[in-house]
Wavefront OBJ file of the C-alpha trace (Angstrom):
o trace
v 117.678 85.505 74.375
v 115.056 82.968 75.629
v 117.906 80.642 75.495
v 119.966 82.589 77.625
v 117.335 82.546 80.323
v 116.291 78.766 79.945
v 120.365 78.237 80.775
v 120.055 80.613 83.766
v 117.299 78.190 85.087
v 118.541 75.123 84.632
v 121.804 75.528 86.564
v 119.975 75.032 90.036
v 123.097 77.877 91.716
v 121.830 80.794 89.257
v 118.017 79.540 89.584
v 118.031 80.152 93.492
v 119.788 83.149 93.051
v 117.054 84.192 90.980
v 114.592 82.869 93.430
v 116.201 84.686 96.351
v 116.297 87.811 94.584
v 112.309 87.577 93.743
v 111.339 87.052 97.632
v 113.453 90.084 98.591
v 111.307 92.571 95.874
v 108.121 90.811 96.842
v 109.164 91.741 100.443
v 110.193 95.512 98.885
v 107.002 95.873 96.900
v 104.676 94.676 99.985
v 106.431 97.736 102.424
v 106.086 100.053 99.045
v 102.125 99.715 99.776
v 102.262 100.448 103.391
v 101.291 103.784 104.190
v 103.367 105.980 107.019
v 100.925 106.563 109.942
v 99.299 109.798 110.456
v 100.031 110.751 106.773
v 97.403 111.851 104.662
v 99.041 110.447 101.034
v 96.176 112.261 98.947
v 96.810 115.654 99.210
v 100.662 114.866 98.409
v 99.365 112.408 95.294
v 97.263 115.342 93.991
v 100.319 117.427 94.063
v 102.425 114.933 92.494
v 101.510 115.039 88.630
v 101.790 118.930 89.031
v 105.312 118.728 90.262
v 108.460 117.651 88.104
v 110.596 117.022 90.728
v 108.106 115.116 92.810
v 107.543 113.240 89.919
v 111.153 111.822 89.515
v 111.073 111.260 93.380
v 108.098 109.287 92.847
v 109.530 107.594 89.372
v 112.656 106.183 91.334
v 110.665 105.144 94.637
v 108.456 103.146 92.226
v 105.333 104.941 93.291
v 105.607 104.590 97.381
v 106.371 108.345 96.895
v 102.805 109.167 96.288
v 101.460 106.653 98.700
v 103.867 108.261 101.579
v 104.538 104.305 102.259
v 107.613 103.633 104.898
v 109.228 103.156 101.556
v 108.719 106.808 100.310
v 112.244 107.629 100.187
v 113.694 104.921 98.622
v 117.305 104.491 98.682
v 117.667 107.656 97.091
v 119.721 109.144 100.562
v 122.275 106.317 100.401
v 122.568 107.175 96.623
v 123.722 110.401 97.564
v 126.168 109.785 99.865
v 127.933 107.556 97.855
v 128.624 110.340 95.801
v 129.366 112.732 97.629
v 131.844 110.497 99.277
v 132.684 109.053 95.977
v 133.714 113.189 94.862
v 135.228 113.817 98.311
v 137.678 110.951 98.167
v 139.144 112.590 94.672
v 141.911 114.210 96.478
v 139.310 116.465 98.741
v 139.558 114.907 101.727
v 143.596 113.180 102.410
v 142.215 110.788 105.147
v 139.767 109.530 102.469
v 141.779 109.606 99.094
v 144.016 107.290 101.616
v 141.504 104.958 102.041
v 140.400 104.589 98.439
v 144.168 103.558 97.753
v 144.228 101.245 100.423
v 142.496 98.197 99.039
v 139.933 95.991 100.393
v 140.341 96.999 103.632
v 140.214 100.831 102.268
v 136.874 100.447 100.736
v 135.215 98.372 103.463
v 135.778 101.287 105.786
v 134.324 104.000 103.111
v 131.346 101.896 102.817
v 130.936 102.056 106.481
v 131.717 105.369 106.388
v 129.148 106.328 103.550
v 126.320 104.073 105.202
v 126.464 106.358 108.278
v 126.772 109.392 106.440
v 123.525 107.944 104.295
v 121.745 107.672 107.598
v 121.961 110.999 108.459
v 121.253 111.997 104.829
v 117.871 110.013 105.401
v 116.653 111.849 108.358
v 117.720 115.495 107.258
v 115.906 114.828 103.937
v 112.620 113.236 105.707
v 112.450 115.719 108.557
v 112.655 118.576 105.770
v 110.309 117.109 103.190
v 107.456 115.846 106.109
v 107.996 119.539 107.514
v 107.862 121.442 103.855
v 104.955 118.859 102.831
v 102.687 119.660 105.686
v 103.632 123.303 105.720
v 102.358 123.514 101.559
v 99.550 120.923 101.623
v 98.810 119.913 105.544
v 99.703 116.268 105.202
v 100.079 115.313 108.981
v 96.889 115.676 111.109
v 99.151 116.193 114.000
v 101.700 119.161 113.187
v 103.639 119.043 116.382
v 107.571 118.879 116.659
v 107.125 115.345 118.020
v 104.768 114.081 114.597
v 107.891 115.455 112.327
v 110.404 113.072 114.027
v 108.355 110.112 114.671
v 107.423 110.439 110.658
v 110.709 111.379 109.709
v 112.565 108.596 112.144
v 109.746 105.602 109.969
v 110.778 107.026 106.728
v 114.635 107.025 108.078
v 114.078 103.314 109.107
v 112.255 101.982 105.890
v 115.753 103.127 103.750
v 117.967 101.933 106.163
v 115.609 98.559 105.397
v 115.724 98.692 102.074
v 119.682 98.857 101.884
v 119.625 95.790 103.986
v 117.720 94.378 101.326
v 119.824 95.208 98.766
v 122.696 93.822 100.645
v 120.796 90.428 100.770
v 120.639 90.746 97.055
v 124.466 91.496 96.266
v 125.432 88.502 98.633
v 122.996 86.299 98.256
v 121.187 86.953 95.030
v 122.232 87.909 91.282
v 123.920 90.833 92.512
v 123.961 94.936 92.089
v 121.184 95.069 95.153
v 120.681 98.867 95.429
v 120.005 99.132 91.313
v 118.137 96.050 91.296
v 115.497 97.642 93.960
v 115.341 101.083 91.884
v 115.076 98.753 88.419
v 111.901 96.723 90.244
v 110.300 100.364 91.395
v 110.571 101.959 88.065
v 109.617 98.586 86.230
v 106.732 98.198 88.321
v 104.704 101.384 86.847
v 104.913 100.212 83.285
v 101.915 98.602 83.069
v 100.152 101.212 84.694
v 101.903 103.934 82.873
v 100.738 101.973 79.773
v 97.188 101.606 80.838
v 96.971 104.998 81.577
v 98.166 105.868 78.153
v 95.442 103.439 76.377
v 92.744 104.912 78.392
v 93.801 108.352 77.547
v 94.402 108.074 73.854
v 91.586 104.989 73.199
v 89.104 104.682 76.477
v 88.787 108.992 76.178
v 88.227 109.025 72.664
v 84.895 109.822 71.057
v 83.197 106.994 69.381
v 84.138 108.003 66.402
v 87.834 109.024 67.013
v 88.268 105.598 68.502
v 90.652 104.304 65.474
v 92.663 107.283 65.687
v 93.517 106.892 69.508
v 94.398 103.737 68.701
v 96.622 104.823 66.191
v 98.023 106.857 68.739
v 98.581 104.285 71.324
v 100.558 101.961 68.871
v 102.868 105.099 67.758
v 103.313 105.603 72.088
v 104.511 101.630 71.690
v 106.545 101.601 69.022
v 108.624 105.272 69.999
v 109.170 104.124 73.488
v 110.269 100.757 72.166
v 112.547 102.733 69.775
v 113.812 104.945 72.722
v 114.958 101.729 74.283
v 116.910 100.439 71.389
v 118.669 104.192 71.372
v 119.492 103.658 75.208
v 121.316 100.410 74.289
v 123.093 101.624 71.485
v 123.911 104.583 73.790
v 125.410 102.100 76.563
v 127.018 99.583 74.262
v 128.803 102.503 72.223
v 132.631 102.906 72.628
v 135.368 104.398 70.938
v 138.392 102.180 70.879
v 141.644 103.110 71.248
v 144.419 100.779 69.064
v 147.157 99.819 71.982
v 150.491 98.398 70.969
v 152.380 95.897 73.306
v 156.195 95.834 73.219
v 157.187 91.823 73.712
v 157.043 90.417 77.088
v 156.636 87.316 79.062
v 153.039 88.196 79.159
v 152.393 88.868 75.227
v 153.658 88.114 71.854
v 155.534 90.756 70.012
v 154.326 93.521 68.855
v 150.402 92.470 69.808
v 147.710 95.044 69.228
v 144.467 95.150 71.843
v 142.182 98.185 72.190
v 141.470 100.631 74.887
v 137.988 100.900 75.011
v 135.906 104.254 76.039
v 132.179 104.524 76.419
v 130.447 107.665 75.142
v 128.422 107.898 78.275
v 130.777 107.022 80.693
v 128.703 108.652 83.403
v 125.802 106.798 82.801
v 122.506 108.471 84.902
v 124.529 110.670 87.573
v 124.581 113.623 85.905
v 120.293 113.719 85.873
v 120.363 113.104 89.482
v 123.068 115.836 89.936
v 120.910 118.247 88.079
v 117.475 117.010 90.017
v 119.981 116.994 93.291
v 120.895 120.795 91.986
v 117.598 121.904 91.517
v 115.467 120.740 94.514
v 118.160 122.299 96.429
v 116.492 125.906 96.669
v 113.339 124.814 96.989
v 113.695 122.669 100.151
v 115.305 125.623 101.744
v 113.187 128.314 100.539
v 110.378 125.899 102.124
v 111.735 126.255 105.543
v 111.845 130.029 105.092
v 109.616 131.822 102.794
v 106.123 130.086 101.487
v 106.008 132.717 98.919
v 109.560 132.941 97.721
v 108.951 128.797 97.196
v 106.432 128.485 95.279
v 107.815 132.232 93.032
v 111.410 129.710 92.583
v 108.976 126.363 92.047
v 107.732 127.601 89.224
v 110.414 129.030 87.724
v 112.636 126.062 88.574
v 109.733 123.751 86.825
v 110.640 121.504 84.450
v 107.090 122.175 82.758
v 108.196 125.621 81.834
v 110.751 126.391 79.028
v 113.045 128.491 81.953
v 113.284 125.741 84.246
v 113.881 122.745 81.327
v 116.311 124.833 80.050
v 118.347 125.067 83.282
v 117.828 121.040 83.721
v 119.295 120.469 80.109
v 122.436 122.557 80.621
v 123.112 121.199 84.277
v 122.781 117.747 82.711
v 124.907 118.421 79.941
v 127.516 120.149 81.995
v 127.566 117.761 84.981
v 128.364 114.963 82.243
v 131.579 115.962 81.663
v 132.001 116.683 85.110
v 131.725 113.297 86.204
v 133.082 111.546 83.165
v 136.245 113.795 83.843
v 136.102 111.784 87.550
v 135.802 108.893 86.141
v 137.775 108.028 83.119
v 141.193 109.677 84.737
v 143.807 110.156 81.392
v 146.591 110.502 83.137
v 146.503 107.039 85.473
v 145.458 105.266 82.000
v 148.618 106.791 80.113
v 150.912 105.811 83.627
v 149.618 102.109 83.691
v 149.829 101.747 80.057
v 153.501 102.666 80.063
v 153.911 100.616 83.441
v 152.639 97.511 81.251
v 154.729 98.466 78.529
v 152.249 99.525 76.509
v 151.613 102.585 73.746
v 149.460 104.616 71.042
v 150.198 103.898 67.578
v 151.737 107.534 66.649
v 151.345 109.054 70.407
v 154.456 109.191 72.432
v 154.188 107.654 75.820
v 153.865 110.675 78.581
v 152.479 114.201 78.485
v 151.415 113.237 74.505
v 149.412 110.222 75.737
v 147.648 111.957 78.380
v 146.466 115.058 75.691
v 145.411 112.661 73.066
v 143.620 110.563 76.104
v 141.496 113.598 77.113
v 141.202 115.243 73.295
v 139.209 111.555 72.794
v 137.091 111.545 75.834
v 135.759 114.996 75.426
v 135.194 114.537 71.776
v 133.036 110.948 72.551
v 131.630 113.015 75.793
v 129.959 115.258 73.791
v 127.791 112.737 71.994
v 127.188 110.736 75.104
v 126.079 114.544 76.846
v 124.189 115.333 73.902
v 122.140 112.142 73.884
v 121.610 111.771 77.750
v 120.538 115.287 77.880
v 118.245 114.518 75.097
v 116.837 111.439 76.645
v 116.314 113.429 80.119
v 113.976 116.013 79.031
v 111.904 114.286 76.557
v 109.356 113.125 79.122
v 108.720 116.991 80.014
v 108.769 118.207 75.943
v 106.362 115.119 75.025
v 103.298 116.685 77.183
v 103.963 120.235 75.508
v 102.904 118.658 72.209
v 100.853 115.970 72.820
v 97.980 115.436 75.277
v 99.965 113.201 77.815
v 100.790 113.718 81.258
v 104.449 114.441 82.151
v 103.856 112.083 84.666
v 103.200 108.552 81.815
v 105.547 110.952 78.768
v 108.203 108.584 76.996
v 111.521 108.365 77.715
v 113.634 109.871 81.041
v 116.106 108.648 83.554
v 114.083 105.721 84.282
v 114.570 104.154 80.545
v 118.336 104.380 81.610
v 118.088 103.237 84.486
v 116.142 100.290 83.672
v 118.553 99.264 80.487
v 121.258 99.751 81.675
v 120.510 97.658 85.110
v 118.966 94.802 82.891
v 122.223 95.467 80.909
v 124.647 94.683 83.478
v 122.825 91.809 85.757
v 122.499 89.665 82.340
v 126.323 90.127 81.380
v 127.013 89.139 85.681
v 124.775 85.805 85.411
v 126.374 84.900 82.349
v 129.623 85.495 83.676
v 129.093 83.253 86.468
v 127.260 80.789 84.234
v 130.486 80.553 82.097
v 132.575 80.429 85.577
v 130.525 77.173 86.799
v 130.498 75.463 83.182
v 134.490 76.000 83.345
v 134.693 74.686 86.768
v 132.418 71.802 86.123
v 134.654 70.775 82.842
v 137.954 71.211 84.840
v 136.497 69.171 87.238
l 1 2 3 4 5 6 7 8 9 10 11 12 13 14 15 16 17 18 19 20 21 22 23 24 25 26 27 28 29 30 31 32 33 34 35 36 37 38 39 40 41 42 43 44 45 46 47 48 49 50 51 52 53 54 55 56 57 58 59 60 61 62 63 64 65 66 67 68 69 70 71 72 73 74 75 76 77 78 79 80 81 82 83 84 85 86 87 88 89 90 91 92 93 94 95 96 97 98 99 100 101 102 103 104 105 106 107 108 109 110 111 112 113 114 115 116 117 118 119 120 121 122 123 124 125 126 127 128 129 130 131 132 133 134 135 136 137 138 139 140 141 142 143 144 145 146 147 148 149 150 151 152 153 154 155 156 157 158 159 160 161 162 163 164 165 166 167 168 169 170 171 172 173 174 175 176 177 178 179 180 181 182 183 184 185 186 187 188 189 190 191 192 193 194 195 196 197 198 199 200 201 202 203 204 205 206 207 208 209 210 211 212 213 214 215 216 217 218 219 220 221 222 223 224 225 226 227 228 229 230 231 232 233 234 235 236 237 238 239 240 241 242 243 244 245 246 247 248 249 250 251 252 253 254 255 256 257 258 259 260 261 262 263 264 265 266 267 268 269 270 271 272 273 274 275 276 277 278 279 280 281 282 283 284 285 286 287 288 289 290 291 292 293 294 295 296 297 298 299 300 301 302 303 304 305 306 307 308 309 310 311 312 313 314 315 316 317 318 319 320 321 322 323 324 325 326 327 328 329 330 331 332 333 334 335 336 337 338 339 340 341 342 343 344 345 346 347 348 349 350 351 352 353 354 355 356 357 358 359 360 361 362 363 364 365 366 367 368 369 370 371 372 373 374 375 376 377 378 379 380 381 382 383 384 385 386 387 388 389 390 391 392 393 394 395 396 397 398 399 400 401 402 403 404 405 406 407 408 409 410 411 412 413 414 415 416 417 418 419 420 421 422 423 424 425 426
């Protein structure tokens, strides 16, 4: 591993790449500390630790959330839209379902397409949540019409910001920009998170209890350290399909490959679909009913048995969901029988397509069963143990984090490999 990053350093492409991508997070984690004006960001922090779904708001902003910085929303809006467009363009919409089948030229327009729709996204969401906030805990000291736009119009601004940022990244830097800004957020609390922890289970302690709070502390370590070897198991697991090629130009006769098929094909989508799911109500009900709110807050929270039920199920549900969008059988079993391919033992057609989906729902269920598991862990930790839900192991931010890490190593050594070819053909 330390190899693999000396080798990323000394080709002098990848190393300002690197570079680059460092001054654009310094940039993100400066605006993360700069407060909205007009906010008071202490009676929302108190709230925070209290609040599940503030909590993953705050967990994926990297902690501008709680500091109501011009970063508070993150790029959490422009997340959204991409998949609602993303669910609209399967066959929903014509004029979009055209467009994804068009290409380059397709795409380019549904990212323009999305980016406005994110925009709008953005303002709804910080007009609601400045106007909800300050209705529950009196965060603006000026609660006219005028203070709810001009906060809601900064907040707006500071995603639309940070997607420009991530832009920078994906063109100029190592790539996957919007992930890489949510990876540097979550990343950023660790230490803290693990501070916190120490002086909890060690700094709290009794003088005499001291050795077993450290005790304590190292078990924290070495779980959440085992948590993260589970999440890259989880990523790097795949069933594989044998695939037999009749002889072509292309291949020798009668060559076998395999099709391979993650178990969690899905990766974190379904946890922000259930989040997305949940918060729903409760932004509504705070435009119309104080009481109703906070009667449906905590039953919806994920602190109470009810509401972490609910979360598990959506999560478990809305996996399949979106693996079934994903990973469509029946354009697999049409291009491999356009590329003259087949299943040992499966005829080509109606046969293929079966077996296809009979496969992906029986490697969906462990890939469900473990994300759903990984999901509400932080919120069944605290019931046991003395730690806040808000420092509690595991969650969508292990995944998150993993599986960016994951992904940005394999792209740098891909283009490492790319520029060693070149420079040997050269």
């Amino acid at each position: 591993m330390l190899h693999t990053f000396a080798s990323f350093f000394r080709s002098k492409e990848i190393r300002n790449k690197i570079l680059f991508t460092l001054a654009m997070l310094l940039i993100y984690r400066i605006g993360s500390a700069i407060p909205v004006p007009g906010v008071d960001a202490g009676k929302l922090s108190a709230q925070i630790a209290d609040n599940s779904i503030l909590s993953m708001m705050n967990l994926l902003g990297g902690g501008a959330f709680e500091r109501m910085s011009v970063f508070a929303l993150g790029v959490g809006p422009y997340i959204t839209a991409s998949i609602i467009i993303q669910l609209l363009s399967m066959d929903v919409i014509p004029a979009l379902t055209e467009l994804s089948k068009s290409g380059q030229t397709g795409r380019t327009k549904i990212d323009k397409i999305t980016r406005y729709f994110g925009v709008v996204l953005a303002f709804v969401q910080a007009f609601s949540m400045v106007y909800g906030f300050d209705r529950q805990y009196a965060i603006l000291e000026s609660t006219t019409v005028s203070s709810y736009l001009y906060t809601a119009t900064i907040l707006c601004a500071g995603t639309q910001f940070l997607i420009w940022i991530g832009d920078r990244i994906s063109m100029k830097g190592i790539g996957n920009g919007i992930s890489i800004i949510i990876f540097a957020g979550i990343v950023s609390n660790i230490p803290a998170q693990f501070a916190q922890v120490f002086n909890i289970q060690v700094s709290g302690s009794s003088q005499g209890a001291v050795f077993g709070g450290v005790l304590q502390f190292v078990l924290y370590c070495i779980l959440y350290l085992a948590i993260i070897v589970g999440v890259v198991i989880m990523q790097l697991a795949v069933r594989k399909i044998p695939i037999q090629y009749t002889s072509s130009s292309n291949t020798r006769g009668n060559d076998i490959t395999y099709l391979p098929f993650k178990i969690n094909s899905a990766s974190v989508i379904p946890v922000i679909f259930a989040n997305s799911i949940m918060m729903a109500p409760q932004i509504i009900l705070s435009f119309i009913n104080t009481n109703a709110y906070n009667k449906v807050s905590n039953f919806l929270s994920l602190q109470r048995p009810v509401g972490l039920i609910i979360y598990a199920v959506l999560t478990f549900l809305f996996t399949f969901f979106y693996t079934d969008l994903q990973v469509d059988a029946e354009k697999v079993a049409e291009n491999l029988s356009k590329s003259g391919a087949y299943i040992p033992g499966i005829r080509p057609g109606s046969e293929t397509v079966t077996y296809l989906h009979k496969v992906i729902h029986r490697i969906t269920v462990l890939g469900a069963t473990a994300l759903t598991i990984i999901a509400v862990l932080p919120y069944i930790v605290p019931m046991f143990t003395s730690l806040p839900s808000s420092i509690a192991i595991g969650g969508t931010g292990i995944i998150i984090v993993v599986g960016v890490a994951m992904e940005t190593v394999s792209q740098l050594k891909g283009q490492l490999t790319q520029k060693q070819y070149h420079g040997f053909l050269k």
